[in-house]
N, CA, C and O atoms as CSV, one atom per row, in Angstrom:
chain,resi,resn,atom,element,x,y,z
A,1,UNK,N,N,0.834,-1.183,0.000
A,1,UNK,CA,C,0.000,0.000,0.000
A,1,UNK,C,C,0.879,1.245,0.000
A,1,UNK,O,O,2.013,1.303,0.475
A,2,UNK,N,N,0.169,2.300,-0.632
A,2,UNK,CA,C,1.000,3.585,-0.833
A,2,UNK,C,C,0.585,4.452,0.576
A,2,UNK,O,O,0.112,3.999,1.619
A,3,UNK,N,N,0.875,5.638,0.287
A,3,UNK,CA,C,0.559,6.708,0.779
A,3,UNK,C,C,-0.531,6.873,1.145
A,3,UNK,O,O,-1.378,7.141,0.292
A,4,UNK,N,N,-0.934,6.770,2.611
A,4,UNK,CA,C,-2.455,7.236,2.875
A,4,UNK,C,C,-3.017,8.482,2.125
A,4,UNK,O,O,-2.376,9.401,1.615
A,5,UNK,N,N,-4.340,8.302,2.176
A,5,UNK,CA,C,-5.112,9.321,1.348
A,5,UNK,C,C,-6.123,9.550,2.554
A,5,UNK,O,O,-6.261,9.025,3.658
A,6,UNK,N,N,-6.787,10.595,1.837
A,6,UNK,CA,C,-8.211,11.175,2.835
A,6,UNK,C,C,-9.340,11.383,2.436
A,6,UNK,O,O,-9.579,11.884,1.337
A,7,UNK,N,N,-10.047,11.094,3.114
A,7,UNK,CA,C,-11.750,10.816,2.604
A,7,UNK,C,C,-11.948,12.307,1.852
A,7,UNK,O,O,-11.632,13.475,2.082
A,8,UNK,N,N,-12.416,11.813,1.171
A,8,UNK,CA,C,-13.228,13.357,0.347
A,8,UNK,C,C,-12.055,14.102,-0.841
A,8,UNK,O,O,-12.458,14.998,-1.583
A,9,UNK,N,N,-10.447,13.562,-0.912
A,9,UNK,CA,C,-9.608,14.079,-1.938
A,9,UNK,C,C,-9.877,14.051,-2.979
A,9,UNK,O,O,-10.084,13.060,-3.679
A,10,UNK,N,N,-9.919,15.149,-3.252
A,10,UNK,CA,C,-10.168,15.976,-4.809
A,10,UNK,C,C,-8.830,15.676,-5.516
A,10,UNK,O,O,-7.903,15.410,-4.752
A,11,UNK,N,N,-8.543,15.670,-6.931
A,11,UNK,CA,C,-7.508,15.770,-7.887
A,11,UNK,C,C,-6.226,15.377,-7.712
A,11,UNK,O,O,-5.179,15.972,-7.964
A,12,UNK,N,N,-6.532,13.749,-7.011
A,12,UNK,CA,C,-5.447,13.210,-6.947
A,12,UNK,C,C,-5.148,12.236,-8.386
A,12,UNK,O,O,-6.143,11.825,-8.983
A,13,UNK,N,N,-4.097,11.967,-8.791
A,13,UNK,CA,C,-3.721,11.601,-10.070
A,13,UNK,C,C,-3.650,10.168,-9.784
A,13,UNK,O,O,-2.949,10.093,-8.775
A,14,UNK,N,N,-4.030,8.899,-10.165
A,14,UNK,CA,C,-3.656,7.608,-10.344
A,14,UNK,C,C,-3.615,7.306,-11.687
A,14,UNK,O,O,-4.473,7.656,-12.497
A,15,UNK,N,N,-2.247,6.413,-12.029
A,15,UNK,CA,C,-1.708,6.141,-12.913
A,15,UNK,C,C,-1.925,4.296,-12.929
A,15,UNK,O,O,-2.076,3.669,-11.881
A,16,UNK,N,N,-1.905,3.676,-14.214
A,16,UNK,CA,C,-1.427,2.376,-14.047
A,16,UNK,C,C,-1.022,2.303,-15.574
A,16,UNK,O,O,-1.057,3.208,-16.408
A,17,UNK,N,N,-0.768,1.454,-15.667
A,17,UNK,CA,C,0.116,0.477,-17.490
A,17,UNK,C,C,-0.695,-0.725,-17.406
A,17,UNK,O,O,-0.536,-1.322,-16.341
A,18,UNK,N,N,-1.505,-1.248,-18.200
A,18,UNK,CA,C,-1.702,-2.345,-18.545
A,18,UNK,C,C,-0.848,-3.308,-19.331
A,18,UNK,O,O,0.018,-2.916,-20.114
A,19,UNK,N,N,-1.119,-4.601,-19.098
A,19,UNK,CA,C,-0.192,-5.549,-19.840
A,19,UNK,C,C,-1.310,-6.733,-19.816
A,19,UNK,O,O,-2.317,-6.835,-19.116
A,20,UNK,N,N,-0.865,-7.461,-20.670
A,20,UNK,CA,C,-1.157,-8.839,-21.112
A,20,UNK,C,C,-1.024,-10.141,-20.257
A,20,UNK,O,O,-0.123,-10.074,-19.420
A,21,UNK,N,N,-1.704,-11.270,-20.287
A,21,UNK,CA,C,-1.669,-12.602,-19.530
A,21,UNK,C,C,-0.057,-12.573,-19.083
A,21,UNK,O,O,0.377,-12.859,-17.967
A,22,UNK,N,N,0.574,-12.229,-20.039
A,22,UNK,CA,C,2.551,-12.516,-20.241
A,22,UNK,C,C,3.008,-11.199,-20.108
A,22,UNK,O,O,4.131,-10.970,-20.558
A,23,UNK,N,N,2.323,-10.189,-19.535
A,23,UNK,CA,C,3.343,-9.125,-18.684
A,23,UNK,C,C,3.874,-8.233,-19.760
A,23,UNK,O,O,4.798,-7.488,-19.432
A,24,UNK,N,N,3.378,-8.181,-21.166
A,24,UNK,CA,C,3.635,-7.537,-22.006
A,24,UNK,C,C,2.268,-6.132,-22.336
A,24,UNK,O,O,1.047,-6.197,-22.191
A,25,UNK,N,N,3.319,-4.756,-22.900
A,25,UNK,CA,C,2.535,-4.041,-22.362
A,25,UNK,C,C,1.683,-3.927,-23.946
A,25,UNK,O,O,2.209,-4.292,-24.998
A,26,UNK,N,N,0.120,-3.279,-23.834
A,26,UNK,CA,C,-0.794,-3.446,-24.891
A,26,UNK,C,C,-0.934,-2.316,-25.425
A,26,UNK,O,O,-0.246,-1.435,-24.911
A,27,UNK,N,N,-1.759,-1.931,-26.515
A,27,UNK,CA,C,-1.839,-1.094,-27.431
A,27,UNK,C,C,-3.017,-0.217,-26.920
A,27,UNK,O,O,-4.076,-0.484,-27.488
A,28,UNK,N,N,-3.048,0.206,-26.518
A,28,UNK,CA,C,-4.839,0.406,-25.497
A,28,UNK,C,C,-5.587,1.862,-26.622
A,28,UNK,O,O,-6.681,2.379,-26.398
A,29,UNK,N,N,-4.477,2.326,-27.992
A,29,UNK,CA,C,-4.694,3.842,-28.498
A,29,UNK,C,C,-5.831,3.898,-29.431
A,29,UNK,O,O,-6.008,4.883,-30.147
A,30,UNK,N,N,-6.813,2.602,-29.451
A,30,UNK,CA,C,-8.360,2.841,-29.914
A,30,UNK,C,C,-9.060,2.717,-29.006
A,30,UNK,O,O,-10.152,2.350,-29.440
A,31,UNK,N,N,-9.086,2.838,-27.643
A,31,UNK,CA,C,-9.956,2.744,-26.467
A,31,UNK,C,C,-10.774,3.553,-26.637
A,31,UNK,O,O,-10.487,4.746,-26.729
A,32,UNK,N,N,-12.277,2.988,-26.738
A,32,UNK,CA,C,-13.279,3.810,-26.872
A,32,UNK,C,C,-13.993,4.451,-25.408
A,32,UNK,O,O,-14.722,5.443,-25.388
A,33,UNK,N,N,-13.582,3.608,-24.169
A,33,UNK,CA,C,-13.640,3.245,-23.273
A,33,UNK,C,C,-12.020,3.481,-22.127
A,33,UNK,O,O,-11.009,2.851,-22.439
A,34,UNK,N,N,-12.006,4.177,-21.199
A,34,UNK,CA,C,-10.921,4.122,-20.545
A,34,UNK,C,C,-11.441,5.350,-18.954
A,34,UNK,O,O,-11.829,6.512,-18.832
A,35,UNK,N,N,-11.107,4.102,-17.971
A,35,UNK,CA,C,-11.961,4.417,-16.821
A,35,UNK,C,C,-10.956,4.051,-15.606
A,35,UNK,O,O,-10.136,3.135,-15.538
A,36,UNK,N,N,-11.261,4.995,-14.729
A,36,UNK,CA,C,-10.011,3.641,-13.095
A,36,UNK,C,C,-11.655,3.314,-12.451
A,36,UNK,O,O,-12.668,3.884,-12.856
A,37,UNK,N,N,-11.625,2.577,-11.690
A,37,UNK,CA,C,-12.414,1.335,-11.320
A,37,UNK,C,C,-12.045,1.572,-9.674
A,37,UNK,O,O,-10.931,1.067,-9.538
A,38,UNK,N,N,-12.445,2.059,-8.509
A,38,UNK,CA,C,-11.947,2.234,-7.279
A,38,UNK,C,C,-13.442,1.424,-6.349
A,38,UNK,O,O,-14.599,1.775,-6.581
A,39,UNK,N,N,-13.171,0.608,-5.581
A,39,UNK,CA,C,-13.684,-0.382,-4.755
A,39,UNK,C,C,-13.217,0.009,-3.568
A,39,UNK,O,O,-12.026,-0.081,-3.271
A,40,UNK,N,N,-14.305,0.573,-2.634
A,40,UNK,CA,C,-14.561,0.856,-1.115
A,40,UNK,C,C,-14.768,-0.369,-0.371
A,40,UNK,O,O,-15.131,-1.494,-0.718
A,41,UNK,N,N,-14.389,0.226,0.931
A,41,UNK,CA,C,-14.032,-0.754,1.887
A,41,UNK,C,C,-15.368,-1.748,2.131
A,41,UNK,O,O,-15.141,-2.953,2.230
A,42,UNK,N,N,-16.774,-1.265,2.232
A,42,UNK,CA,C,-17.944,-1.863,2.146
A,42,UNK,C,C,-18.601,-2.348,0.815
A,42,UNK,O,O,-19.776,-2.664,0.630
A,43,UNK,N,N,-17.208,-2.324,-0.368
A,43,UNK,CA,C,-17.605,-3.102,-1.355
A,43,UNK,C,C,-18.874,-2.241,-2.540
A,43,UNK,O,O,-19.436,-2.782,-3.491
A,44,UNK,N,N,-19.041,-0.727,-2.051
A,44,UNK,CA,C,-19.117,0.136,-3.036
A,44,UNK,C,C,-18.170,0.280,-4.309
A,44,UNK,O,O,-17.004,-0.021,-4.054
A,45,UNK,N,N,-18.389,0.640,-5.506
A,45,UNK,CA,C,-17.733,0.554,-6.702
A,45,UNK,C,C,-17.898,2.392,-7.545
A,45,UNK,O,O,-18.846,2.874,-8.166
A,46,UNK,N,N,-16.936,2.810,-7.297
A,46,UNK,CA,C,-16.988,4.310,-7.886
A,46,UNK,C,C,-15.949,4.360,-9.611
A,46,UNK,O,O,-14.733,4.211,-9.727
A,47,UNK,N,N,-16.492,4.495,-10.195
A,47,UNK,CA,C,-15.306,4.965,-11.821
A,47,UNK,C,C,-15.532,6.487,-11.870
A,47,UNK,O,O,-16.423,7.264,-11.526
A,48,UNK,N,N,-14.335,6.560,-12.446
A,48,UNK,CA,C,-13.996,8.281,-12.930
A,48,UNK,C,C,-12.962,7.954,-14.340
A,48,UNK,O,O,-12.011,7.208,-14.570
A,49,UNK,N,N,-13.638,8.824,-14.988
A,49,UNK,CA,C,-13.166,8.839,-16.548
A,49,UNK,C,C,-11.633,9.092,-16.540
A,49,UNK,O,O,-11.010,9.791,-15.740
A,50,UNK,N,N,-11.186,8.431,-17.520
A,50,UNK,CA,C,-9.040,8.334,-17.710
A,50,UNK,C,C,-8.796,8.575,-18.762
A,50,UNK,O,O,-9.622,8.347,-19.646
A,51,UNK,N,N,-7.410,9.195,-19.070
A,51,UNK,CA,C,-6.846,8.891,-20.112
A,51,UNK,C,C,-5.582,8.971,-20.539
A,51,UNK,O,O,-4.744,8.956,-19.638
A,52,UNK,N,N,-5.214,9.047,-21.555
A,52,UNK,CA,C,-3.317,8.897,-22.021
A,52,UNK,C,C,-3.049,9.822,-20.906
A,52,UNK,O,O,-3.992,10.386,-20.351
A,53,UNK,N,N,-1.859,10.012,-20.546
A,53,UNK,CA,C,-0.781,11.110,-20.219
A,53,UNK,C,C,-0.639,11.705,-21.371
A,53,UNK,O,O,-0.770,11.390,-22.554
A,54,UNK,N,N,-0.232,12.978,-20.557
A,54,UNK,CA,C,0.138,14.010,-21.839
A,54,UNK,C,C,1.151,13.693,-23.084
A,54,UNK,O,O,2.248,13.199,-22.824
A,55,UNK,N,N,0.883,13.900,-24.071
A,55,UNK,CA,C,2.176,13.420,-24.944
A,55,UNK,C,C,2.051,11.917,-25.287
A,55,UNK,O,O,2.861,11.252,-25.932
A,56,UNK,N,N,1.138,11.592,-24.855
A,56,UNK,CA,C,1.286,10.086,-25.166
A,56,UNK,C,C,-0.190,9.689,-25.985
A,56,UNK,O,O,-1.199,10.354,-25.748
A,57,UNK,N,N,-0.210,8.806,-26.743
A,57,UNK,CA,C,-1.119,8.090,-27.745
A,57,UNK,C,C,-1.733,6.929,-27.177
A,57,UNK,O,O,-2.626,6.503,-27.910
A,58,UNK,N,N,-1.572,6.282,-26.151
A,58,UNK,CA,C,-2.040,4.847,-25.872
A,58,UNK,C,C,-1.011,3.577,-26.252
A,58,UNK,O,O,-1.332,2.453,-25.865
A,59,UNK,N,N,-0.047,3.723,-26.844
A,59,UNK,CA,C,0.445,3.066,-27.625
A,59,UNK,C,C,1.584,2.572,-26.495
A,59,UNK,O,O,2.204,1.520,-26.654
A,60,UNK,N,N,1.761,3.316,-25.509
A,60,UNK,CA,C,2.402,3.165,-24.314
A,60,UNK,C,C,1.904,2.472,-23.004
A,60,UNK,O,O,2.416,2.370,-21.890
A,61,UNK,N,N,0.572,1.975,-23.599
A,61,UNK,CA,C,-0.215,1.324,-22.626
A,61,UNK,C,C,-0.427,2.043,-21.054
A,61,UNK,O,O,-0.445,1.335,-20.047
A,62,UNK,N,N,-0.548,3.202,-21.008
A,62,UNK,CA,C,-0.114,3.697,-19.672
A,62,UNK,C,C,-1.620,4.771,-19.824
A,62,UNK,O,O,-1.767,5.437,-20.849
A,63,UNK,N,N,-2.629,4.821,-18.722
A,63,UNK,CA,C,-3.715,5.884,-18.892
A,63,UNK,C,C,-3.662,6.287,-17.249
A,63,UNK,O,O,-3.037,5.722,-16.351
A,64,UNK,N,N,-4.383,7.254,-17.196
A,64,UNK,CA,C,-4.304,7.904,-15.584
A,64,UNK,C,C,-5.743,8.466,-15.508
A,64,UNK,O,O,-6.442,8.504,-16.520
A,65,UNK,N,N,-6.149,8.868,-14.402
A,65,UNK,CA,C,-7.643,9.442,-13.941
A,65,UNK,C,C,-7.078,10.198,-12.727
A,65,UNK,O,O,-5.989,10.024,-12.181
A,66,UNK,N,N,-8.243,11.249,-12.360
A,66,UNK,CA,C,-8.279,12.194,-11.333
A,66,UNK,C,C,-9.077,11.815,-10.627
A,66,UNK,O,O,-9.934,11.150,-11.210
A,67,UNK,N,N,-9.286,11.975,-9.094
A,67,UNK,CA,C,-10.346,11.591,-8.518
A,67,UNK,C,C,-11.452,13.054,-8.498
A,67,UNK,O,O,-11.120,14.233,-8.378
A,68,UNK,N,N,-12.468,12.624,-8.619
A,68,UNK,CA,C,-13.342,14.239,-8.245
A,68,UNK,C,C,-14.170,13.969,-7.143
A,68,UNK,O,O,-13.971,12.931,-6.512
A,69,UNK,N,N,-15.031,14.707,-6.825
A,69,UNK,CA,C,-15.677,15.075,-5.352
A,69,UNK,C,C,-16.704,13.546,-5.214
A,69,UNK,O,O,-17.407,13.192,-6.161
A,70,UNK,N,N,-16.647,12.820,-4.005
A,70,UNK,CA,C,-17.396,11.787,-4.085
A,70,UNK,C,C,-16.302,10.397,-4.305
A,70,UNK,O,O,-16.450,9.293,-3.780
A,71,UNK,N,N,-15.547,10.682,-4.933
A,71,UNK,CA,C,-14.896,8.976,-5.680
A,71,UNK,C,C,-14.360,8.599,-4.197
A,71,UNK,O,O,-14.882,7.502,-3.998
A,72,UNK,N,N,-13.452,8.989,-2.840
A,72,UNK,CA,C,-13.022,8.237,-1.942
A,72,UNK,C,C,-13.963,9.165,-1.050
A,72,UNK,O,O,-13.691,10.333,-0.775
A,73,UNK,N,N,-14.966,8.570,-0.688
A,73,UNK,CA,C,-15.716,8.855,0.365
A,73,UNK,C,C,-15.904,8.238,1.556
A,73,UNK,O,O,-16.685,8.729,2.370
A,74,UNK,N,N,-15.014,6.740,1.901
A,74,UNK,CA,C,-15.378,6.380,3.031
A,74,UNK,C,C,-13.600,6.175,3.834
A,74,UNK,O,O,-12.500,6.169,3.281
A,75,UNK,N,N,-13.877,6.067,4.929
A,75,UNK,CA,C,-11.969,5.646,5.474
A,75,UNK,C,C,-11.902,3.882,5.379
A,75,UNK,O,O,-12.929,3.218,5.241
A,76,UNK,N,N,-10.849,3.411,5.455
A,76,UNK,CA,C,-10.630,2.250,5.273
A,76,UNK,C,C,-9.560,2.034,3.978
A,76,UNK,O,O,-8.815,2.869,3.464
A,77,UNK,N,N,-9.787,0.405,3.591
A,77,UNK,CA,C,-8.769,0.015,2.653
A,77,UNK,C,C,-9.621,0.055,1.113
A,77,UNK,O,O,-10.761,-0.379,0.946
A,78,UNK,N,N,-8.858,0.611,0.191
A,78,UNK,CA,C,-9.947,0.784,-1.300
A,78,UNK,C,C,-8.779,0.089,-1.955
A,78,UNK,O,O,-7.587,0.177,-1.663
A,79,UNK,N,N,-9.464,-0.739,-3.061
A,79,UNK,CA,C,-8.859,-1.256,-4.265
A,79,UNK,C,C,-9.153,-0.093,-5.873
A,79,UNK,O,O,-10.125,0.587,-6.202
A,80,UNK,N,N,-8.301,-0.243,-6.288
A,80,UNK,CA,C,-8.317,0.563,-7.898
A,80,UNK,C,C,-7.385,-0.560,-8.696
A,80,UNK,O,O,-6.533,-1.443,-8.605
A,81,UNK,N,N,-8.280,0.230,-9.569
A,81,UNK,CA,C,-7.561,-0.664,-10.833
A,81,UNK,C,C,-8.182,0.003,-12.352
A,81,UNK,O,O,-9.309,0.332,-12.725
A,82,UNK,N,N,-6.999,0.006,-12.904
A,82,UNK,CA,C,-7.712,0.893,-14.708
A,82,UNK,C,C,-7.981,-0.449,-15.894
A,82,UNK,O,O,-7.593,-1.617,-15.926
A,83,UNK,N,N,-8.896,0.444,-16.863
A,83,UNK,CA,C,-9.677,-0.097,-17.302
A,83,UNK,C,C,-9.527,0.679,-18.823
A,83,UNK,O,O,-9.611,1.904,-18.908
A,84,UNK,N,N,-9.291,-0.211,-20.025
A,84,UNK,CA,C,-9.361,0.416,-21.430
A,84,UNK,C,C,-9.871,-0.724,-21.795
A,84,UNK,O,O,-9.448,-1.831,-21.460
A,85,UNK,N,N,-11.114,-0.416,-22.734
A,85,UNK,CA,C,-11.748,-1.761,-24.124
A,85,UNK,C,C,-11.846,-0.707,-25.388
A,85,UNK,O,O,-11.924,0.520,-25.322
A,86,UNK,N,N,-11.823,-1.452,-26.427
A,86,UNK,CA,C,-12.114,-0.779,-27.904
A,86,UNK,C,C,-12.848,-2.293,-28.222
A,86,UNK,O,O,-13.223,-3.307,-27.634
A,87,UNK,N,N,-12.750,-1.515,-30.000
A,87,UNK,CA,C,-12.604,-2.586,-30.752
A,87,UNK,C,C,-12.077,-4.053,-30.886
A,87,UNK,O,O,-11.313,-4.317,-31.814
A,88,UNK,N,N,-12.471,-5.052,-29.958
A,88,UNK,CA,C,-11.240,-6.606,-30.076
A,88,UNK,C,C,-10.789,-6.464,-28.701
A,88,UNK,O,O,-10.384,-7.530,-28.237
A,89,UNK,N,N,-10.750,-5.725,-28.109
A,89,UNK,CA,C,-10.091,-5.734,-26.911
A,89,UNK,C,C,-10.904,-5.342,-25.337
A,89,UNK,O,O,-11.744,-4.452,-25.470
A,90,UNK,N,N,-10.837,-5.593,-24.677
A,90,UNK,CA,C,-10.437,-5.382,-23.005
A,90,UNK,C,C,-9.938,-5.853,-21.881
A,90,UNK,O,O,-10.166,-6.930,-21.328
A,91,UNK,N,N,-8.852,-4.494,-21.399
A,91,UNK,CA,C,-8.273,-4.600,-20.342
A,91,UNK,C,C,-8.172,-4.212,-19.685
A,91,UNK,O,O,-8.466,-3.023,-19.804
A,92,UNK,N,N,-7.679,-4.637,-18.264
A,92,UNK,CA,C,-7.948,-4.338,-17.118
A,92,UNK,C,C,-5.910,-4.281,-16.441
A,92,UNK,O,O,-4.884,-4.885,-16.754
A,93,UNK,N,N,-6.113,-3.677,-15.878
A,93,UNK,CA,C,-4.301,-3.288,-14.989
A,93,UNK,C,C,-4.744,-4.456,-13.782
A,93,UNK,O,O,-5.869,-4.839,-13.461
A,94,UNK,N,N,-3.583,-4.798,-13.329
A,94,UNK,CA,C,-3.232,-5.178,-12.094
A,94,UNK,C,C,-4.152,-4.291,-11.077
A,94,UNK,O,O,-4.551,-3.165,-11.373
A,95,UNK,N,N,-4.440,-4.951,-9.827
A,95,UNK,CA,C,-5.448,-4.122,-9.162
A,95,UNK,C,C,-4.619,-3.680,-8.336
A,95,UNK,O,O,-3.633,-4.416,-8.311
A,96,UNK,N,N,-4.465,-1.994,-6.967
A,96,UNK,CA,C,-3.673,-1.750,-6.338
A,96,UNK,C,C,-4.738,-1.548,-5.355
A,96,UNK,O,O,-5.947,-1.493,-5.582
A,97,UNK,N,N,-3.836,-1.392,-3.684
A,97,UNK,CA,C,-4.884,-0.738,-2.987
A,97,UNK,C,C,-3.919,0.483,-1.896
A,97,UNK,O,O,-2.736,0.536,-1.557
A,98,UNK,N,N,-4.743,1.068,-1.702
A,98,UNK,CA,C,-4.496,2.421,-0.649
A,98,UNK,C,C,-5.311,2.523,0.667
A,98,UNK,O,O,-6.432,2.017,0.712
A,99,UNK,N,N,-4.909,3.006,1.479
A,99,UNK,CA,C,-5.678,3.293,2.880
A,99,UNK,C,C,-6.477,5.325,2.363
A,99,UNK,O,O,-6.008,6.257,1.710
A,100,UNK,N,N,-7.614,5.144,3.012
A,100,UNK,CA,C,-8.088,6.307,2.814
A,100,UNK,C,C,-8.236,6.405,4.502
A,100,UNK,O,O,-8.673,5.458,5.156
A,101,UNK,N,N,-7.742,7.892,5.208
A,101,UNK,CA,C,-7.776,8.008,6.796
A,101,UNK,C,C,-9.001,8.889,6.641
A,101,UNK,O,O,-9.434,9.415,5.615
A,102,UNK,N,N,-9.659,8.955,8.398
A,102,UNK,CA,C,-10.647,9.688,8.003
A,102,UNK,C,C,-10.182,11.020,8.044
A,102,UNK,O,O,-8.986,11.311,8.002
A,103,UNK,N,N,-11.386,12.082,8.151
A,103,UNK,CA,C,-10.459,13.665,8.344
A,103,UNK,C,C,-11.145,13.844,9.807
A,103,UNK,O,O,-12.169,13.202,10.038
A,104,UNK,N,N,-10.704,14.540,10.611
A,104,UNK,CA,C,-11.157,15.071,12.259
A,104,UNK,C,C,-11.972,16.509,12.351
A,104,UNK,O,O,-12.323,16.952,13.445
């Protein structure tokens, strides 16, 4: 686990790279579709829209999302994980998780 976070953070950046069954990274730059996927501690399910990094095409397999008002709303342990499908394809990143503390 990373860096605690706090209930209610606005415009925090999560990043992931997708790869393949074999750890190889994918083409994700017709994603019609590209989302992070964040799972609360009571098994709530929040998405917020993603996409390339700057300068980049997809072709780097690498997309990122912001959180906005609402996405970590409870304290506890949350899972994320990103998400690109197109045409022929969908994938999903490795899943990560973070502690969200409460605020006082």
């Amino acid at each position: 686990m990373n860096t605690p976070h706090r209930v209610g953070e606005v415009g925090v950046v999560f990043r992931a790279t997708l790869k393949d069954q074999d750890g190889v990274l994918v083409d994700i730059s017709a994603a019609t579709t590209l989302e992070l996927r964040f799972y609360g501690p009571q098994g709530q399910r929040r998405q917020v829209g993603a996409a390339f990094p700057a300068g980049e095409d997809g072709s780097q397999a690498r997309l990122e999302g912001v959180t906005i008002a609402g996405t970590i709303n409870e304290a506890g342990i949350w899972r994320w994980q990103a998400h690109a499908a197109g045409p022929g394809f969908d994938w999903f990143s490795d899943d990560a998780s973070f502690v969200a503390e409460a605020n006082f």
